[in-house]
N, C-alpha and C positions, 0 to 999 in steps of 0.2 A: 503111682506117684502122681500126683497133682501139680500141675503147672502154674508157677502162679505169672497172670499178663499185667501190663502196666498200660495206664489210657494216659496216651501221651497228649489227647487235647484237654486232659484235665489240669485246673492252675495250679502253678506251685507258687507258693509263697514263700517268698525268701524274706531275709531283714532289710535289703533296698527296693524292696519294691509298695510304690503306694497304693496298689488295689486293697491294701489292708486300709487304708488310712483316704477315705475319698475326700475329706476334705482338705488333706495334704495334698493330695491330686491337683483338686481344682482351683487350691491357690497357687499352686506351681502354676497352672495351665496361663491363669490370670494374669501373672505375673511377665509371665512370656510375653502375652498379648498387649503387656502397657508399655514392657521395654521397645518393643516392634515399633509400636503405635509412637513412639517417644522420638526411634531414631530418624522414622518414615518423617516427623513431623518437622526436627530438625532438620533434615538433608534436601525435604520440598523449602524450608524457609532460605537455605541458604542456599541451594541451588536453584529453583522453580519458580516460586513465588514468595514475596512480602506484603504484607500490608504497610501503609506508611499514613500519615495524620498531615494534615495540611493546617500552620498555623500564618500564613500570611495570605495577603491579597492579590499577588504576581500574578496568579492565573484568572482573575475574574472576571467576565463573566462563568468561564469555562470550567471549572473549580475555586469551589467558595472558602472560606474561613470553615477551616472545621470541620470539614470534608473528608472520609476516612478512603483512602484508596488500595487497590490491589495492585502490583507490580510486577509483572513477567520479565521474571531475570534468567531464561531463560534462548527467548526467543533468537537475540542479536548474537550468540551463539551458531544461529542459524541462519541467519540473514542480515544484511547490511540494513543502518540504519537510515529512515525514510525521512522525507519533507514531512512537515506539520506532523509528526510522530512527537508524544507529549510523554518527557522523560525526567526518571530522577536521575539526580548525579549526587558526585559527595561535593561539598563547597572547592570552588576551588581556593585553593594555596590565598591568589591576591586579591580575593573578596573578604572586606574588610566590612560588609556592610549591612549582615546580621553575626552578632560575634554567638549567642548562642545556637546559633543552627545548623547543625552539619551534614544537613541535605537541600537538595533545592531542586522544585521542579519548575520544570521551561518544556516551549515548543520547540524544534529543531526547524530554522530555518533555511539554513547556509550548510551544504557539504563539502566535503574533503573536494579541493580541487577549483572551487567558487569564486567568487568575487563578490562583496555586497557592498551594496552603499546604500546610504539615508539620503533622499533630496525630494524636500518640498512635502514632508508629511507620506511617502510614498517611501517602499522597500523595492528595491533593485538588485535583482540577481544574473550576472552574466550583463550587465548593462541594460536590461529587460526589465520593468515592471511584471511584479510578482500578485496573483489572485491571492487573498488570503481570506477564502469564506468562512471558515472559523471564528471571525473578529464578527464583533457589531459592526453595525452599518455605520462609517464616517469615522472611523478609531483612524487616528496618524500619528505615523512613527516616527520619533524623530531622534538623532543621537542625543548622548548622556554625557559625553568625554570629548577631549578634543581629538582622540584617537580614533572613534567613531566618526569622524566628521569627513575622514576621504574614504576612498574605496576599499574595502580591505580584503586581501585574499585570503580564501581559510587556509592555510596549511594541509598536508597530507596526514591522517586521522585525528583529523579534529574536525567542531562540529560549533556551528554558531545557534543562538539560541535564543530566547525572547518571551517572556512573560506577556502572556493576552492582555494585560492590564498594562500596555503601553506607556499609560503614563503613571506609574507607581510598579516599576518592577527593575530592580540591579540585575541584568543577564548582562550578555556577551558584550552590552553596550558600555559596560564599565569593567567586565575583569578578562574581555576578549573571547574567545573562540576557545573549545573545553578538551579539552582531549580524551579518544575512545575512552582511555584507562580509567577515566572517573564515573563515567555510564554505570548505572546498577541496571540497569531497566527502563520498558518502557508500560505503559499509565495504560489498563487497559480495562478497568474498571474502576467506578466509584461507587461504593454500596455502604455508607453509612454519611446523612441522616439515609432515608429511605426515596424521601422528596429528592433528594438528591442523584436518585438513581440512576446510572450510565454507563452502559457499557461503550468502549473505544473501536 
């Protein structure tokens, strides 16, 4: 009697299986690979990083017209937000004073717990004149509102803020002090034009 053996490392093929069909395979494989590539791409956009287009002058010298930026929406997650840290926000609520724009970027110059005042072209924090080397040489600040015009204390998480282009920028000087909740991020790259290049 003759035995008959079976090689169990040899394929079977069944009717779900694509080793019959290799191009069935490797559009499935593809396929995988773009939906991955899709969600990864999504979940960095909405958690990690954005890019964002800068269509005004608020920030100029510092960020020009046109200027395309990267934004770590991640970070402040991780840490509290700093002086001259340069962030976007969503418009707030009583910023009346670009109606199509509903992001704005500014420098953070007043934190939770502050005092600031404008007198004599000069930014005062805590009753102390504040360094601002970020600015050109001779830029002076002066309020926008009669509400700017005394000392104002920021609130607990809220954050005051200020357009480098002092004198052509709506910040905190006309719709007050912002609160965390509108923060998306903070500006830690600008990579398009290329001239423009900068990292924060």
């Amino acid at each position: 009697m003759t035995e008959q053996t079976t090689d169990d490392t040899a394929p079977v093929v069944g009717e779900g299986d694509d080793s019959a069909h290799p191009q069935r395979h490797t559009l499935r494989n593809w396929l995988i690979v773009i939906v991955v590539a899709l969600v990864v791409a999504v979940g960095v956009r909405a958690y990690v990083f954005e890019s964002f287009f800068v269509p005004s002058g608020s920030m100029i010298p510092t960020i020009e017209i046109g200027d395309h930026m990267i934004v770590d929406k991640l970070s402040y997650h991780l840490h509290s937000v700093g002086f001259g840290n340069i962030i976007v926000f969503h418009k707030p609520a009583d910023d009346h004073t670009s109606a199509n724009i509903h992001y704005l970027v500014k420098r953070v110059i007043g934190l939770p717990g502050q005092t600031i005042w404008f007198h004599d072209g000069q930014v005062y924090i805590n009753g102390k004149p504040i360094a601002e080397p970020f600015l050109p040489k001779g830029v002076k600040t002066y309020p926008l509102s009669a509400a700017s015009e005394s000392p104002i204390h920021i609130p607990k998480n809220e954050y005051y803020v200020l357009g480098d282009n002092r004198g052509d920028s709506a910040d905190s000087r006309v719709f007050g002090p912002i609160s965390r909740s509108l923060i998306v991020g903070r500006v830690i790259l600008i990579y398009w034009p290329l001239s423009q290049w900068h990292y924060f």
